[in-house]
N, C-alpha and C positions, 0 to 999 in steps of 0.2 A: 917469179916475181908477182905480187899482188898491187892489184889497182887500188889507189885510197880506198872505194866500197867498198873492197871486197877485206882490206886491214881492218876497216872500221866495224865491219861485219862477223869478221872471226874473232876481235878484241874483244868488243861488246863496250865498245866508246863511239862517239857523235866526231862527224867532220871536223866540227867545231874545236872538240878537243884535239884530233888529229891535226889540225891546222898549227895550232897553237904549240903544240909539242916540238912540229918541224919546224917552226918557226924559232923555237929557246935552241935549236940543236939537239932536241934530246932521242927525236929520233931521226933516218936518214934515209935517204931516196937516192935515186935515180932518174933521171930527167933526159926524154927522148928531144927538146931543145930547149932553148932560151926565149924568154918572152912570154907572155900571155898564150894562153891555148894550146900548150904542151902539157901533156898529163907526168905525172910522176908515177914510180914504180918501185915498191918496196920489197925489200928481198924477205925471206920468209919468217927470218929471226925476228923483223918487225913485229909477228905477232906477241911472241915473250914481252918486249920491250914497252911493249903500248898495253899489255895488261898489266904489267908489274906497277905503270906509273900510273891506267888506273887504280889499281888497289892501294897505290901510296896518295894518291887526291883522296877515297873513301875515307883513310885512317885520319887524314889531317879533319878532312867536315866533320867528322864525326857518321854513327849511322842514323840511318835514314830512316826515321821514327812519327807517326802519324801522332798530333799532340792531342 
């Protein structure tokens, strides 16, 4: 199981993104309780899941090009 930082960390995405993901459902956790101040914990396969849907936000912006 990895800690958000450590997802966010091997993905190569921001909390922010991370946040937002769990938030649509699109990726999924584990939660040590309910409420505020309980950390969530992703199982390993999260790392695939949160790269692919970076790579699919890259496609949609377009790339990232200095004008």
């Amino acid at each position: 199981m990895l800690t958000s930082k450590e997802l966010c960390a091997a993905a190569g995405i921001t909390y922010r993104q991370l946040n937002y993901w769990v938030g649509q459902g699109w990726i999924t956790y584990e939660s040590d309780g309910k409420g505020s101040g309980y950390r969530y914990r992703y199982p390993l396969g999260s790392i695939a899941e949160a790269a692919a849907l970076r790579e699919a936000s890259a496609v949609r912006r377009g790339p990232l090009v200095a004008s």
